[in-house]
N, CA, C and O of each residue as an XYZ file, in Angstrom:
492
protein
N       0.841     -1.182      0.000
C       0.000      0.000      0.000
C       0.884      1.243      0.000
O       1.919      1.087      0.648
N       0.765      2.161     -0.436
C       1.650      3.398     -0.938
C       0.958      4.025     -0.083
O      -0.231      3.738      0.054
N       1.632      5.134      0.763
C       1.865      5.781      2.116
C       2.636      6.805      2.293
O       3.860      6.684      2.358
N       1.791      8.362      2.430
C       2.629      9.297      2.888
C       2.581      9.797      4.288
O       1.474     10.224      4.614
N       3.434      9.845      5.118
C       3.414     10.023      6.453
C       3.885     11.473      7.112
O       4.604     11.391      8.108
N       3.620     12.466      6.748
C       4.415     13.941      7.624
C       3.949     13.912      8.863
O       2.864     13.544      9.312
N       5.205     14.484      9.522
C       5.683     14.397     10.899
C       6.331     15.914     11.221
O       6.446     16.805     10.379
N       6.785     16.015     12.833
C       7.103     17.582     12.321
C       6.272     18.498     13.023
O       6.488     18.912     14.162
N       5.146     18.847     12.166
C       4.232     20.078     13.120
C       4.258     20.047     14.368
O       4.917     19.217     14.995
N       3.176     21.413     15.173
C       3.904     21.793     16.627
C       3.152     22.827     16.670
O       2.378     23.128     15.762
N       3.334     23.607     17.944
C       3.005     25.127     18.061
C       4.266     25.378     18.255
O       5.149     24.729     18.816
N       4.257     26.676     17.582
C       5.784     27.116     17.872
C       5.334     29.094     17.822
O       4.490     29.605     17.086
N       5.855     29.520     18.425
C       6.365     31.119     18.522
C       6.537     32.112     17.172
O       7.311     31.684     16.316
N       6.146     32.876     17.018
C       6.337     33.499     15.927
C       7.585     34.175     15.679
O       7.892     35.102     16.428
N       8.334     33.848     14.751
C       9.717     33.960     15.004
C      10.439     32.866     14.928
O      11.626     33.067     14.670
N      10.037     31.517     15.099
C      10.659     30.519     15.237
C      10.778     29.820     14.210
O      10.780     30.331     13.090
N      10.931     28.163     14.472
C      11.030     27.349     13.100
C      10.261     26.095     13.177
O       9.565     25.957     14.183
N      10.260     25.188     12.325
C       9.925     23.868     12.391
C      10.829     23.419     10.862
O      11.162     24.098      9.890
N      11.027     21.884     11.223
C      11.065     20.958     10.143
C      10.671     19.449      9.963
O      11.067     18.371     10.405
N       9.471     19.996      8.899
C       8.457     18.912      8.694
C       9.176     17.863      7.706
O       9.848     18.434      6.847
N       9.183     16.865      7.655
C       9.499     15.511      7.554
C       8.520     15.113      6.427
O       7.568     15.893      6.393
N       8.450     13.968      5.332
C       7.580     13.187      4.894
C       8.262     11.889      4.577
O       9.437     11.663      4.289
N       7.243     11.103      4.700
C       8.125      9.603      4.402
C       7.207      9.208      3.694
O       6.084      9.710      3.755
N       7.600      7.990      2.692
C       7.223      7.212      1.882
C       7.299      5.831      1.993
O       8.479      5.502      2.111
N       6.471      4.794      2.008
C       6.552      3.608      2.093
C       5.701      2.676      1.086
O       4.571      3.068      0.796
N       6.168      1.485      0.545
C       5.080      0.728     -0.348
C       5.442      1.372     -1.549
O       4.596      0.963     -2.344
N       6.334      2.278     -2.264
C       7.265      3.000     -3.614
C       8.469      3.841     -3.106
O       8.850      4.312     -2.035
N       8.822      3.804     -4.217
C      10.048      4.833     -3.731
C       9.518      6.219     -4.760
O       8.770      6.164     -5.736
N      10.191      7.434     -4.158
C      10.104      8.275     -4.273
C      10.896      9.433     -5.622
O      10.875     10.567     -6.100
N      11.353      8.462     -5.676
C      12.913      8.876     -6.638
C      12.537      9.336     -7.807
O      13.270     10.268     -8.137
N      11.392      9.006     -8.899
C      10.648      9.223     -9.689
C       9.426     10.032     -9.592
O       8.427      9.890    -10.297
N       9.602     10.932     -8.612
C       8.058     11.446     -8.641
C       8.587     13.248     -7.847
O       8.872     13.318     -6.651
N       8.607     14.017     -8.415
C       8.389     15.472     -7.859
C       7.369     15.102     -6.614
O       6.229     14.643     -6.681
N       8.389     15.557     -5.111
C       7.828     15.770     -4.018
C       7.390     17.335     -3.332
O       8.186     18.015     -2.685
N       5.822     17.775     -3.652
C       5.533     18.665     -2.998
C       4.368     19.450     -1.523
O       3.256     19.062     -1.166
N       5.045     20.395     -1.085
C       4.274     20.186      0.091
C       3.133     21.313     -0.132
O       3.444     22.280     -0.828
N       1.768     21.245      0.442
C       0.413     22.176      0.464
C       0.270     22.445      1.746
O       0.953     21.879      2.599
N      -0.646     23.350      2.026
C      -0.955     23.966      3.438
C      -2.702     23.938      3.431
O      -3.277     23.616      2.391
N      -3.238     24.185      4.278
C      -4.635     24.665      3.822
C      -5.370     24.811      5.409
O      -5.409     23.975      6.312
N      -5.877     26.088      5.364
C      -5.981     26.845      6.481
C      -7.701     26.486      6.977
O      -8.329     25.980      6.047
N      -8.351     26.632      8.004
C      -9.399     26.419      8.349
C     -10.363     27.356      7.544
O     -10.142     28.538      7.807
N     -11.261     27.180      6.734
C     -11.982     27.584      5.983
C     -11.755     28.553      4.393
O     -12.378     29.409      3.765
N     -10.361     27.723      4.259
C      -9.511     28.592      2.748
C      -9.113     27.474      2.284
O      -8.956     26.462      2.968
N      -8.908     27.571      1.020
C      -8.366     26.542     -0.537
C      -6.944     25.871     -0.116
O      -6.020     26.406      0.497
N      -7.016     24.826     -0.514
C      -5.188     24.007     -0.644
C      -4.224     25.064     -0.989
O      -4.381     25.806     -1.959
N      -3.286     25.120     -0.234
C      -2.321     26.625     -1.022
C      -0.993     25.989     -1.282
O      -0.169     25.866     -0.377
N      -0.802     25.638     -2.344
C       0.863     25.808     -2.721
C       1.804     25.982     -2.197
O       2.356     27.056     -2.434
N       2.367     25.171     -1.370
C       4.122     25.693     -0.818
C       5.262     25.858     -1.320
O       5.991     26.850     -1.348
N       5.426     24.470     -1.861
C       6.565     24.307     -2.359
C       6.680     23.149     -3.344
O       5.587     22.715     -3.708
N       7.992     22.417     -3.973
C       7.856     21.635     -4.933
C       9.426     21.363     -5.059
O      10.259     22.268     -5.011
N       9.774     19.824     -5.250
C      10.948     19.822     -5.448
C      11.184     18.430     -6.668
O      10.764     17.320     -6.342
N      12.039     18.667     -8.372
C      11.991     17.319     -8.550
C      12.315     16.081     -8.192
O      12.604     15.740     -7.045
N      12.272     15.297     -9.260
C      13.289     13.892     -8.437
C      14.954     14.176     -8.478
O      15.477     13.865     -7.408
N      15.600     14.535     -9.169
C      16.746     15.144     -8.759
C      17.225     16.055     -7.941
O      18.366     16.246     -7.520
N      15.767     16.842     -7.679
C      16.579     17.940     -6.819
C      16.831     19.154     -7.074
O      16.777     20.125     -6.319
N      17.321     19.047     -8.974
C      17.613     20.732     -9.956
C      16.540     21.429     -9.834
O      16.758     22.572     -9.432
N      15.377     21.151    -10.046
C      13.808     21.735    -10.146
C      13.118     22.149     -8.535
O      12.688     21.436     -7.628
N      13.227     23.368     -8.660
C      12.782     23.746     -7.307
C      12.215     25.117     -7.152
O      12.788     26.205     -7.085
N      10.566     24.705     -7.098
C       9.721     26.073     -7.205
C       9.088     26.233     -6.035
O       8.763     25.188     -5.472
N       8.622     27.995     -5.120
C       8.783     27.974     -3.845
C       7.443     29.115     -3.821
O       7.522     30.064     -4.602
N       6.312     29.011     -2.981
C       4.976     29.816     -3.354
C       5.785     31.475     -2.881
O       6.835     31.338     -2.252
N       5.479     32.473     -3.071
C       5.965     33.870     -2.592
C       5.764     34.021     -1.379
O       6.629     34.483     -0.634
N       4.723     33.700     -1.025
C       4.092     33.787      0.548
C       5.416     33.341      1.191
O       5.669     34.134      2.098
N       6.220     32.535      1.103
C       7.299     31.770      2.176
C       8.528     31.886      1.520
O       9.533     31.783      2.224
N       8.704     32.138     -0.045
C      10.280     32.200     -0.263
C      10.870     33.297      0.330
O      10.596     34.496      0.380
N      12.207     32.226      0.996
C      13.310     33.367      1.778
C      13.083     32.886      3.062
O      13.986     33.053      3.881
N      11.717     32.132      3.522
C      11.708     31.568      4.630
C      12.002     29.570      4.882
O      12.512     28.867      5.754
N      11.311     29.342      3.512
C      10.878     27.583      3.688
C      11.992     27.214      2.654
O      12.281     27.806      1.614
N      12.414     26.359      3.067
C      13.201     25.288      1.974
C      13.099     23.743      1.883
O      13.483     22.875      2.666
N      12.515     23.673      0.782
C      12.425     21.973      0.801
C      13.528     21.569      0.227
O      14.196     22.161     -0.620
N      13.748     20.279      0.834
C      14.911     19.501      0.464
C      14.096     17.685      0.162
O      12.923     17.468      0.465
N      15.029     16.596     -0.466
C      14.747     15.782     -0.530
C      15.738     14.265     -0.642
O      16.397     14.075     -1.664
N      15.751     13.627      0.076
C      16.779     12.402      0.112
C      15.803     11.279     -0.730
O      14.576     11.202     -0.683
N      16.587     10.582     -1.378
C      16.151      9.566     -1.703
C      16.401      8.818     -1.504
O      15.512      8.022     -1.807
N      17.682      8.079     -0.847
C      17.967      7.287     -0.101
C      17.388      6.973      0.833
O      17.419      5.769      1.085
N      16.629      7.848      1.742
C      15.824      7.904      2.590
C      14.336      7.948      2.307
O      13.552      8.052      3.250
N      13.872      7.868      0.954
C      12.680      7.967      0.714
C      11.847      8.995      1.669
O      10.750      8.804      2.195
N      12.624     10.051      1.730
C      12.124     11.512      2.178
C      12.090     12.436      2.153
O      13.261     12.796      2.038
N      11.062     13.816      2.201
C      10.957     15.021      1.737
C      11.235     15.606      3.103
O      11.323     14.912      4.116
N      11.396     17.214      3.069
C      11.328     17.765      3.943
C      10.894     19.208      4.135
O      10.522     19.552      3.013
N      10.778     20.012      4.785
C      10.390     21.528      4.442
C      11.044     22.060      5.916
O      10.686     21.884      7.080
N      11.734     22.508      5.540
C      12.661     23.820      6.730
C      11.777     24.950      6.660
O      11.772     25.636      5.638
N      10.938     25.255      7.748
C      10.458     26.325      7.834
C      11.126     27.708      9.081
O      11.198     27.785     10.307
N      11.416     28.401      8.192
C      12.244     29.437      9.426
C      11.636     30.872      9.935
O      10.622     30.656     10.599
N      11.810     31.680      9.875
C      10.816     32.803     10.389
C       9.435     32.839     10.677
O       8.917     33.955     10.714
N       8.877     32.052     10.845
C       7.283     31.630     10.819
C       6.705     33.077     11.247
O       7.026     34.097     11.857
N       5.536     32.436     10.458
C       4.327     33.937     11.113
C       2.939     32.937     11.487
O       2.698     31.730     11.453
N       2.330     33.961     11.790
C       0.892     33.600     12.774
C       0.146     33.054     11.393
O      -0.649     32.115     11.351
N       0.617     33.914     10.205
C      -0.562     33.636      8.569
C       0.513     31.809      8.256
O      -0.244     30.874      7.995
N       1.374     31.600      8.277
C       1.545     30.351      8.364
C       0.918     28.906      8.696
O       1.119     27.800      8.196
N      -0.367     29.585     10.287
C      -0.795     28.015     10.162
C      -1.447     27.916      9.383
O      -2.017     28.711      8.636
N      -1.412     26.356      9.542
C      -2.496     25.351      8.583
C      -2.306     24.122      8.656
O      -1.232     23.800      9.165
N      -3.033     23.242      8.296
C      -2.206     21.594      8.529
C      -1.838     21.655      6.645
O      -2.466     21.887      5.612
N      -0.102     21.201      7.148
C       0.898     20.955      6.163
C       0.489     19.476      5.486
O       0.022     18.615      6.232
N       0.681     19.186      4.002
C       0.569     17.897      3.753
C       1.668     18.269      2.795
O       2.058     19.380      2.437
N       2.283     16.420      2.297
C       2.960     16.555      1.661
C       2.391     15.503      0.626
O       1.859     14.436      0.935
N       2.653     16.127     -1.039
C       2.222     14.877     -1.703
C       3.297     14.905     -3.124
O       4.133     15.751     -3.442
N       2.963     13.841     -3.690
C       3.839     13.189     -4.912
C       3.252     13.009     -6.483
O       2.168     12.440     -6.616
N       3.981     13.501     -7.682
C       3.769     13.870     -8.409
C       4.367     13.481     -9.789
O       5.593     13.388     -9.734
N       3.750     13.188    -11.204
C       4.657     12.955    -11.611
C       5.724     13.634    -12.944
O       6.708     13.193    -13.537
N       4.901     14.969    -13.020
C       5.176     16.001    -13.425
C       5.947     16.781    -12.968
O       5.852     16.869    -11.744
N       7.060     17.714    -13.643
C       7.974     18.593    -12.997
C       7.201     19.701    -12.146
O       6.274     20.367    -12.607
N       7.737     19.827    -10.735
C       7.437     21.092     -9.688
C       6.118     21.657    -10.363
O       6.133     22.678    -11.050
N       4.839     20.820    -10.084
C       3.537     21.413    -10.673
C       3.112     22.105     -9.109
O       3.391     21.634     -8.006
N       2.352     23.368     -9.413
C       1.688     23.922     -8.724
C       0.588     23.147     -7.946
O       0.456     22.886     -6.750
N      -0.403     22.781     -9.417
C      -1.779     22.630     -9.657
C      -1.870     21.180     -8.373
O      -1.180     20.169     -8.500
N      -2.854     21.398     -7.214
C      -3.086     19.821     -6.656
C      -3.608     18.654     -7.277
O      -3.356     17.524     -6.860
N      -4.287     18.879     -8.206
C      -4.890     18.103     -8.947
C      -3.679     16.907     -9.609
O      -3.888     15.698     -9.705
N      -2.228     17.727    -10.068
C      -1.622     16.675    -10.766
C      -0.529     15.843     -9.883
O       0.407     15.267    -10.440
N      -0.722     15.819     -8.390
C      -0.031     15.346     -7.486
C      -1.124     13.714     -7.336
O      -2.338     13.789     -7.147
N      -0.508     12.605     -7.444
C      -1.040     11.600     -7.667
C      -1.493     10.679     -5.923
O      -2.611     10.191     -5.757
N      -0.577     10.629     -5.018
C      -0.507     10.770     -3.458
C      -0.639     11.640     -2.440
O      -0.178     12.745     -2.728
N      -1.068     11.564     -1.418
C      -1.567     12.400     -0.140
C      -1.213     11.983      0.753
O      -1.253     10.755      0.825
N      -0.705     12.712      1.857
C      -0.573     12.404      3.392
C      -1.328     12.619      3.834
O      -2.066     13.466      3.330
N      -1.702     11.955      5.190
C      -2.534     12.852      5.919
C      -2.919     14.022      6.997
O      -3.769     14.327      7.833
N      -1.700     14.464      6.393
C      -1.193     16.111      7.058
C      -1.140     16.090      8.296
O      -1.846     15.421      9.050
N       0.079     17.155      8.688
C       0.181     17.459     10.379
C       0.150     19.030     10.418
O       0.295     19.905      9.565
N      -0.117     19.014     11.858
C      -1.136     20.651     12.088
C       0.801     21.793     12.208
O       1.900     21.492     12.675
N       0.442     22.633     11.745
C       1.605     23.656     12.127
C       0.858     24.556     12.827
O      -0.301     24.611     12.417
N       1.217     25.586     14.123
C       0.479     26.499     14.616
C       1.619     27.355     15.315
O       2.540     27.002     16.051
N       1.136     28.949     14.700
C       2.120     29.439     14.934
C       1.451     31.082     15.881
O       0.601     31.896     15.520
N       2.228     31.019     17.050
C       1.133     32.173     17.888
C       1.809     33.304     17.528
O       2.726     33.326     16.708
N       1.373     34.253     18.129
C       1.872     35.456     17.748
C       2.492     36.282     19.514
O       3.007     37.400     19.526
């Protein structure tokens, strides 16, 4: 059974950081653009980030570039998202999903889902 697992979220301080985790189990990851979504209590899936299977391809929503960086091991069959300066407009529960198109925006062409962990960030 193919399985995305993020780990990671927290309450954390505004000002602070987190780094969210995703794992893969039941495929490997190596072939598939890994990207992460947010989506806030009563607002649309929002775009975070996106990274390919190599790694060269790496597109980042405006809202967070300069703050978030995804990275990705494949050896480890795992994604990740470094989140650093956080703000209060940050929460949301984070998911991470898999794709098989280069760094697509669109959720629709991400083929896997996690089942997201909460980020919360006070002010």
């Amino acid at each position: 059974q193919v399985q995305l697992v993020e780990s990671g979220g927290g309450l954390v301080q505004a000002g602070g950081s987190l780094r969210l985790s995703c794992a893969a189990s039941g495929w490997l990851v190596s072939s598939y653009t890994m990207g992460w979504f947010r989506q806030a209590p009563g607002k649309e899936r929002e775009f975070v980030a996106a990274i390919s299977w190599s790694g060269i391809s790496i597109d980042t929503a405006d809202s967070v570039k300069g703050r978030f960086t995804i990275s990705r091991d494949n050896a480890k069959n795992t994604a990740n998202l470094q989140m650093n300066s956080l703000k209060p407009d940050d929460t949301a529960v984070y998911y991470c999903a898999a794709a098989r198109s280069i760094v697509p925006r669109t959720a629709g062409e991400y083929a896997y889902w996690g089942q997201g962990t909460q980020v919360t960030v006070s002010s």
